[in-house]
Residue, then its C-alpha position, 0 to 999 in steps of 0.5 A: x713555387x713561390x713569386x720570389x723563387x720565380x721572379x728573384x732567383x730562376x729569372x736572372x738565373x734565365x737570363x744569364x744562361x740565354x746565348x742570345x745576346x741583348x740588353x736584357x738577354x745574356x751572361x753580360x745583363x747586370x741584376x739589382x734585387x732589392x727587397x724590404x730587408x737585407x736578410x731576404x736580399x741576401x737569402x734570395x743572393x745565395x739560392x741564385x748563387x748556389x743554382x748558377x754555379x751547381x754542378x747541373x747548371x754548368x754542365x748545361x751553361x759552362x760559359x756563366x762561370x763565378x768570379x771568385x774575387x767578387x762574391x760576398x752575400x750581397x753580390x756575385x759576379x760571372x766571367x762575362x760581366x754579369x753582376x747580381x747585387x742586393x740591397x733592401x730598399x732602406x739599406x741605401x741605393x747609392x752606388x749600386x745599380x743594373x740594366x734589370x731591376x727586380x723589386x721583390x716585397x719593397x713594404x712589409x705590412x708593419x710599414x704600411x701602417x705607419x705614415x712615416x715608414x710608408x711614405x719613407x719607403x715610397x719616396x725611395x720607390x719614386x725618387x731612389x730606384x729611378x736613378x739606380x737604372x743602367x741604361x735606362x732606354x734598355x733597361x727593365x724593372x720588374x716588382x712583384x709583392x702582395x698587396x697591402x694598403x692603397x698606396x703601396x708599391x704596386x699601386x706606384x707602378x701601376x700608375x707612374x711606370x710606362x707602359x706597364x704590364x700589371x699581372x694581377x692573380x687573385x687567390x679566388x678568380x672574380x669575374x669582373x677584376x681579372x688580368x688578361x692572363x688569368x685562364x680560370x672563368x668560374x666565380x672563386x675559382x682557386x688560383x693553385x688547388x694543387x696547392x692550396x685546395x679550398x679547405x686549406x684557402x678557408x682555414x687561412x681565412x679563419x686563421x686557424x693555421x699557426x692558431x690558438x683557438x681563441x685568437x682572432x682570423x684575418x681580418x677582411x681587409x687581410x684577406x681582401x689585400x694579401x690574398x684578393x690583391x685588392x687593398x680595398x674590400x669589395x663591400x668598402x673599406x672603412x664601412x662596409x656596404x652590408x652594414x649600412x642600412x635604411x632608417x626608417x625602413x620605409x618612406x614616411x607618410x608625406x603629412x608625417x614629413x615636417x620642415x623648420x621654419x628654414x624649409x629643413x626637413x624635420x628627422x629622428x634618430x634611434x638611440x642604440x643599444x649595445x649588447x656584450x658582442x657589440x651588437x647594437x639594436x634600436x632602443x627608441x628615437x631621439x627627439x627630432x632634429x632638423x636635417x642640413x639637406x633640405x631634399x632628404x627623405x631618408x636618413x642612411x645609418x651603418x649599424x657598426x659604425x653607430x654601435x662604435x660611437x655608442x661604446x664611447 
């Protein structure tokens, strides 16, 4: 059972059908979904439409009948005051509202990646959404989407909502990035195996799944956001804590340290050389050139990124 189905559609279906009645509890609670696209708004309308109004729904909850004059693909409504409206987050927001907000997949990774089209969506996150609230003492926001970039929307929430609650699942558990919630203890436990067993979960990895052979896996910040939920790899994000690594590999002898007139310590840097892989291997050093920090004694290189500036 997929975050959407469980957030978009059984949860105000949830609401709806609960005799207690409260701000956030009964047939009366107006819901404003929105998403990254209208098809997915609409899409998650007519599944709650559909369970709402079923012949098994109503035989259990009679009193959430459908009111026939306002039901399109974006809306619907029930006898008791109840409305279900959708828009996506770029459709316009002017207009519509409700006392439960639920945002499902607000930024798409195509829109991450571009400034314009992040911060667009953003700015109708920070200052379009607010103002969409009933009510808002009583009113209720809930977003749930993968994560994709640093400055996304649930990094927004997580930061800006009071008293938010963040439920954070990670495909593979890590023991020291976890939400209270999370019951599983083992180091890469799988979130759902039933589901997703480990041999499936590492196909996805290689990208073997939807595939040609010869195309490329995810990559691992793909893998690090959409399935870690962390934008962020564990080894660093532009330049990975593994390809760092020490030159020289060990402490010069003190009478092979030299200073310029300056008090600069004197260093040498390897000349690369990169092979079809883009593998790149010391050749042999450069002439010594003074350092700007007196105080160093080793010089830190990252071999991918010094095999990117060789290729230029």
């Amino acid at each position: 059972m997929g975050k959407s189905l469980i957030v978009s559609v059984l949860y105000p279906a949830w609401v709806w059908c609960r005799s207690e009645i409260g701000p956030q509890s009964g047939a009366q609670v107006t819901v404003f979904a929105v998403s990254y696209s209208q098809s997915l708004a609409a899409e998650l309308v007519l599944k709650q439409r559909r369970l709402c109004f079923g012949d098994w729904f109503r035989s259990l909850w009679p009193h959430v009948q459908l009111l026939p004059d306002q039901s399109s693909i974006e809306s619907f409504a029930n006898i008791r005051g109840g409305v279900r409206t959708s828009s996506s987050i770029s459709g316009g927001l002017i207009g519509r509202g409700g006392t439960l907000h639920l945002y499902d997949d607000l930024m798409t990774p195509a829109q991450a990646e571009s400034d314009a089209e992040r911060q667009s969506v953003m700015r109708s996150i920070s200052e379009g959404l607010p103002t969409r609230l009933n009510a808002p003492a009583t009113a209720a926001r809930i977003l749930v989407g993968q994560r994709i970039c640093e400055d996304d929307p649930s990094n927004y929430a997580v930061e800006s909502w009071p008293d938010a609650i963040w439920l954070m699942f990670p495909l593979e558990y890590e023991v020291d990035r976890n939400c209270p919630q999370d019951t599983r203890t083992e180091p890469g436990e799988l979130l759902t195996p039933e589901l997703w067993p480990r041999d499936a979960v590492e196909r996805m990895k290689r990208g073997l799944q939807g595939r040609r052979k010869d195309e490329p896996g995810l990559s691992s910040f793909a893998v690090s956001a959409l399935l870690q939920q962390s934008p962020v790899p564990r080894g660093g994000g532009i330049i990975p804590v593994n390809d760092w690594m020490v030159w020289p590999e060990f402490p010069p002898p003190v009478g092979d340290v030299r200073r310029d007139k300056k008090g600069e310590i004197i260093l040498q840097l390897p000349e690369l050389l990169v092979d079809d892989l883009g593998r790149a291997r010391i050749l042999r050093l450069t002439p010594p050139i003074a350092s700007a920090t007196p105080p160093i004694t080793m010089l830190w290189l990252c071999g991918e990124f010094l095999a990117a500036a060789a290729r230029m």
